[in-house]
N, C-alpha and C positions, 0 to 999 in steps of 0.2 A: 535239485533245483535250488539256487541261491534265491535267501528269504533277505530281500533289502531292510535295510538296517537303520532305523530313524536315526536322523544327524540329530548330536546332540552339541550346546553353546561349547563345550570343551575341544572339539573337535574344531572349531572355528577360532575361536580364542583360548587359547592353550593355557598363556599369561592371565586370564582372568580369574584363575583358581588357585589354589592353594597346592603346592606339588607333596605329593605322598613322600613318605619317608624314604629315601632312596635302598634299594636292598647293595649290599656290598658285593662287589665284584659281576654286578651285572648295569647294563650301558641300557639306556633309554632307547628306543629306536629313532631316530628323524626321520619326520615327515617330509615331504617335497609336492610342493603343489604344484602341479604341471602347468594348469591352466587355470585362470580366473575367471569366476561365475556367478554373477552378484549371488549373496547371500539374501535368503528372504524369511522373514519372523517365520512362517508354516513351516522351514526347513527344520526349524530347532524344536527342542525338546522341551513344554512347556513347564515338566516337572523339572529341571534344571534348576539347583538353588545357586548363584550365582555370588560368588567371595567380593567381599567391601574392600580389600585390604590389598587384591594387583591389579595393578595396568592393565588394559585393553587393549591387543595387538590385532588390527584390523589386515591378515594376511590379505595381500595382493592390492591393497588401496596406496597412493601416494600421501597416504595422513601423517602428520607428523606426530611423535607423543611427546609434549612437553614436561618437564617438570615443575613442579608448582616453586621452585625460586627463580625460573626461568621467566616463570607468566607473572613474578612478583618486578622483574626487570624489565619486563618488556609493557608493565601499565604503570610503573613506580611504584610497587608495592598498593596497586591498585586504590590511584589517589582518585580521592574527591572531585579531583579538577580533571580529569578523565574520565568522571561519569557522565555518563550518555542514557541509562533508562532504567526502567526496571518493568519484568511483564512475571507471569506466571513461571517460569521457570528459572529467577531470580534475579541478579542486578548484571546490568551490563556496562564493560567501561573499553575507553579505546585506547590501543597500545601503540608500540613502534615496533617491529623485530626489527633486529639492525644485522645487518651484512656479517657480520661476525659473530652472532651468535651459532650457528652450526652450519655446517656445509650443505649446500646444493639446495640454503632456501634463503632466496631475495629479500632485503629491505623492503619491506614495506606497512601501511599502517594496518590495524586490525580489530576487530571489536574480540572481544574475552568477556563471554558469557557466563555465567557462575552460577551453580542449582544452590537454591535456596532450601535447605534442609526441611526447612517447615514452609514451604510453599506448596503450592497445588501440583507439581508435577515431583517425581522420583529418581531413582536409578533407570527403571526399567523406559522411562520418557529419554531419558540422558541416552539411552543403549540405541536405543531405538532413531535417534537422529544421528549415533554416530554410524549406524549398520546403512541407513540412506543415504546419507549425501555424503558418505563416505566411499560412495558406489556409483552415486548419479550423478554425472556430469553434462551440465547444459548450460546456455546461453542466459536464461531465467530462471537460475537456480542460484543461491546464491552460494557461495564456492566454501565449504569446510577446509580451512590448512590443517586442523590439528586437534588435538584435545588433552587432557593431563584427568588420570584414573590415579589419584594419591590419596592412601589411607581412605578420609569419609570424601572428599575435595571429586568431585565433577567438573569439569570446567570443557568448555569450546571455545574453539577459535576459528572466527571465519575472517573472510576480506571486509575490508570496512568498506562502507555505501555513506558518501559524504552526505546523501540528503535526507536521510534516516527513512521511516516510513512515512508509507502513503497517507493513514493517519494524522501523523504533524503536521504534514505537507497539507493536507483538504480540513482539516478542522481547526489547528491550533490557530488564537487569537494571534488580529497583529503579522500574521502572515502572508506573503504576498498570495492573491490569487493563482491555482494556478490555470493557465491559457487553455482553451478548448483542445488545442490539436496536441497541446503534449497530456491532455486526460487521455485522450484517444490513443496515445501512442503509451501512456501506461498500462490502458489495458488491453491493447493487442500483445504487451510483452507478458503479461498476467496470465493470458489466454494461452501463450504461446508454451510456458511452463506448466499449467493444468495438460494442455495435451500432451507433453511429451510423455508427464506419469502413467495418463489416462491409456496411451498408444503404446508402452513401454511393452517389452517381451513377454516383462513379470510385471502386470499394470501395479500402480498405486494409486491409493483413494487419498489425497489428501488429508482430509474431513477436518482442516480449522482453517479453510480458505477466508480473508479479513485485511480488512485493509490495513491491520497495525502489524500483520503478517507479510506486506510487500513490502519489500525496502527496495530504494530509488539511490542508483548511482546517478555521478557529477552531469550526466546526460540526460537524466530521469528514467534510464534501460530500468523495467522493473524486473526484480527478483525475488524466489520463491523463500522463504525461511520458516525453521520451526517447524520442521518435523515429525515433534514425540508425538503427536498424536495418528501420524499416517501408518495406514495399513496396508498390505497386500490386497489387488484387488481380486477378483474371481478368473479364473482360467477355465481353458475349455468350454465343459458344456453349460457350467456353473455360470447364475446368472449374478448373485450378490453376494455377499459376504456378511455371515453373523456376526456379529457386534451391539455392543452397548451406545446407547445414541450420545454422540460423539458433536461439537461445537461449540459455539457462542450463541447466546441468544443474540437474533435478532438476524443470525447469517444462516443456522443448521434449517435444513429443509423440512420438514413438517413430516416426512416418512420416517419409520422406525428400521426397514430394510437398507441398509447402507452399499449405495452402489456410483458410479463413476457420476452417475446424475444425479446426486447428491451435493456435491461438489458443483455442478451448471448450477444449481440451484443459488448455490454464496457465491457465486463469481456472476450472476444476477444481483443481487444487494450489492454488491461493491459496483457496479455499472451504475446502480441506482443511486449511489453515494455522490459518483461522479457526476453525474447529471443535478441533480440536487443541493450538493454541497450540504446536507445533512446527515448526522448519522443513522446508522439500521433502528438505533433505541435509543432514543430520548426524551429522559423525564421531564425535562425541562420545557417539553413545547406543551401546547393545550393536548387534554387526555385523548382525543383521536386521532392525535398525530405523532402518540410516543411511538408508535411502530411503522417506521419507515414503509416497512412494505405495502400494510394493508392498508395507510393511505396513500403511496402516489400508484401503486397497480390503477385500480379506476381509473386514475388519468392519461395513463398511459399510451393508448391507442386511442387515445381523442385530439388532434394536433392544433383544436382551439384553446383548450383548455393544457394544455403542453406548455403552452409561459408562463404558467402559474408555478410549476413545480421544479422551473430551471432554475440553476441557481443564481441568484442574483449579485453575486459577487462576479458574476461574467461580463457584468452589463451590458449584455444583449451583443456581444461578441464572441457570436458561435454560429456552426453554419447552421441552417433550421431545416433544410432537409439533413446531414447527417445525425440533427438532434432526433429527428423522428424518425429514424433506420433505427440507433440508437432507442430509443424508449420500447423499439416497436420487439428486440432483439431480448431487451430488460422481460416483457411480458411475456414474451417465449421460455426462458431460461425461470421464472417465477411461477410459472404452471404448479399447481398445486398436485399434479400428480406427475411420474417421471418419465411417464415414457413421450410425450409429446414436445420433452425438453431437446433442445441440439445438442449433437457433439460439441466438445471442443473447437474441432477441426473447422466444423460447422463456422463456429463462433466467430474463430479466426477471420474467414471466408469473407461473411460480413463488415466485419469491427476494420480488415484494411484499409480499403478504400475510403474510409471515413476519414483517416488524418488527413489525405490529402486535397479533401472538398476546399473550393475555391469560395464560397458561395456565404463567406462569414457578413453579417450583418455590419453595417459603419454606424455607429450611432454618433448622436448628437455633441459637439466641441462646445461647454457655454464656458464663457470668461467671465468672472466675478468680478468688479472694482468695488473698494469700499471708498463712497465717498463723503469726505469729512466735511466740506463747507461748498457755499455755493459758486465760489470763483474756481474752486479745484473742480467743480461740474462743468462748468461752461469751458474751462481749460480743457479739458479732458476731452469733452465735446467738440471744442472746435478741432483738436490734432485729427480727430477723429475723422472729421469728415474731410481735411484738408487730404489723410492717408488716402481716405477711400474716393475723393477724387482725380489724383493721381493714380488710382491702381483700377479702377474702372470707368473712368471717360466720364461721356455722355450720360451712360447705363446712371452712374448716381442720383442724377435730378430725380429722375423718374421712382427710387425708391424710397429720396430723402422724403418726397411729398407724402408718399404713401406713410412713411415712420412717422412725421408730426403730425399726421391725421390720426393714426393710432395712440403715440403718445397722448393726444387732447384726452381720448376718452379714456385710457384706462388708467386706472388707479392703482400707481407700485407702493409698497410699501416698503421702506427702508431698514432692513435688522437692526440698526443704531437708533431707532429714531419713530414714535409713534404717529409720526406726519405721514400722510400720504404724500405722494408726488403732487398732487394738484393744490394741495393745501400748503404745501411749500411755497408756491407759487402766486400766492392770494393775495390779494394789498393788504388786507388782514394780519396776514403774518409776515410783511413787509413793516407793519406800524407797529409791531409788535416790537419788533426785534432792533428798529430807530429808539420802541421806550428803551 
């Protein structure tokens, strides 16, 4: 009986190692892979010490391997005026490949990611995102072209996403809002990338699900990035998978056993982002409010108390039954223990028919005039009412009375000007303004 044989990184990446002294007058054998199978971390060999100094040859994937004067060409030597960000696994900047740099890969723009030697992630973070997405192809994923393994140098290359992430997009100052139905439509694309790892042959656990982890193409389609941290999920009878707890504060779920519901759990805080327009953690608000979750859960399944915690950068142009499908899905998915949380698929299920509610609120048009002098009021005044009796008849009389019954009594006050409206108006300050 054949004793199956642990696959070891060598056997997959051949070019990742150092080749032995070759003996003379004897031929290496070639390998032939018949058929591709995505590769998965369990498959490899954890005692594997793994050479700094070749290339990564990802057999059977369409990656491309770049050279590191290639990726100096394709960001200008990786200018200043091409940077785009920098997160945990180091700086990122955006390039061009241009049609002529090698055969059978298209013009186009690209982000060139770069590990940061002394930042929080590694080789083994860099290995581990080119073994996924170097394997998983989806809709909401966002698409790896390539990577360059030179000397100490790491580097990835994905498709660029002109609107960066979800993060910049919902927090950064000075940004525009963004509209209810495309949150919605980000996070059905979010969702829709969690389940395909979650439903995959060989599942994957994401575990740094985040909003500065979606990135939003020129449509806002959102997409899955940043990988080093996912894991193989459990197969068969197997319910979890051991690990070290794994996230960001303010999105990793509160369990220590890591399992697909771990991941519902921070794809809850990014809904709760959306609805809110705050982040999971922030020091900055009064101290029971630094943590997103534990204050808007309470409110969540209360749909009186639901406008307090919507964000107010919407003004009040969202639908309000899909806001409260929504919050009601948030407190599903935040269940403090995991098995009462939904699938994926579930979430999906939910979260579609939400873009397309009809049902959004019209709020209030007011028009500001600044008015400087008292003949620019009565001018202003009379167009006014000259417009609005030509554009509705009769109907005017009957409102103009009711408006100078109102104006008698209330009392405006003017941003220029510590006068009231009535005091404007007084022989008082008629004789005033003759001295």
């Amino acid at each position: 009986m054949a004793v199956k044989r642990k696959m070891k990184w060598q056997d997959y990446f051949p070019s990742c190692f150092k080749p032995e002294t070759p003996t003379r007058g004897k031929k290496k054998p070639v390998t032939k892979q018949t058929s591709f199978q995505r590769i998965s971390l369990s498959d490899l060999s954890s005692s594997t010490i793994l050479s700094e100094d070749l290339s990564i040859s990802l057999a059977g994937s369409n990656l491309h391997v770049f050279t590191l004067q290639e990726l100096k060409v394709i960001t200008q030597s990786f200018s200043s005026s091409n940077f785009l960000g920098e997160g945990g696994f180091g700086p990122v900047h955006k390039g061009f490949i241009d049609d002529k740099l090698r055969p059978g890969l298209k013009a186009q723009p690209v982000a060139v990611k770069l590990l940061d030697l002394d930042g929080t992630q590694g080789h083994r973070e860099w290995l581990t995102e080119v073994i996924f997405l170097g394997q998983l192809r989806h809709a909401h994923l966002v698409k790896l072209i390539g990577y360059c393994c030179e000397e100490e140098h790491r580097v990835l290359v994905y498709e660029y996403m002109p609107r960066g992430s979800l993060e910049n997009q919902l927090f950064r100052r000075f940004s525009v809002s963004l509209p209810w139905t495309t949150r919605m439509k980000i996070a059905v694309g979010a969702a829709k990338g969690l389940a395909f790892l979650h439903e995959a042959e060989k599942p994957v656990i994401y575990r740094d699900f985040k909003a500065s982890n979606i990135l939003l193409d020129s449509d806002y389609t959102a997409k899955l990035s940043d990988f080093g941290l996912a894991k193989d999920g459990p197969e068969g009878d197997d319910t979890h998978v051991s690990t070290r707890v794994m996230g960001t504060q303010g999105y990793a779920a509160p369990e220590y056993v890591m399992t697909a519901a771990s991941d519902v759990y921070s794809f809850g805080v990014v809904l709760l982002e959306l609805l809110t327009g705050r982040k999971s953690f922030d020091k900055s608000r009064p101290s029971r409010e630094h943590n997103l979750v534990e204050w808007a859960r309470p409110l969540l399944k209360n749909p009186r108390k639901l406008s307090r915690m919507m964000d107010p950068r919407l003004e009040g142009q969202y639908s309000e039954t899909g806001a409260q499908k929504a919050a009601a899905l948030a407190y599903q998915c935040l269940s403090h223990r995991p098995k009462p949380r939904p699938t994926m698929s579930e979430v999906i299920k939910i979260l579609e028919p939400l873009t397309d509610m009809n049902d959004t609120q019209i709020g209030t048009f007011v028009f500001a005039v600044s008015v400087d002098s008292d003949t620019s009021s009565s001018n202003c005044g009379e167009k006014h009412r000259e417009t609005t009796k030509r554009e509705n008849g009769g109907q005017y009389h009957q409102r103009h009375r009711l408006h100078e019954a109102q104006k008698q009594r209330a009392i405006i006050k003017s941003p220029k000007s510590p006068l009231s409206f009535t005091e404007m108006n007084s022989p008082l300050h008629h004789r005033m303004k003759r001295a």
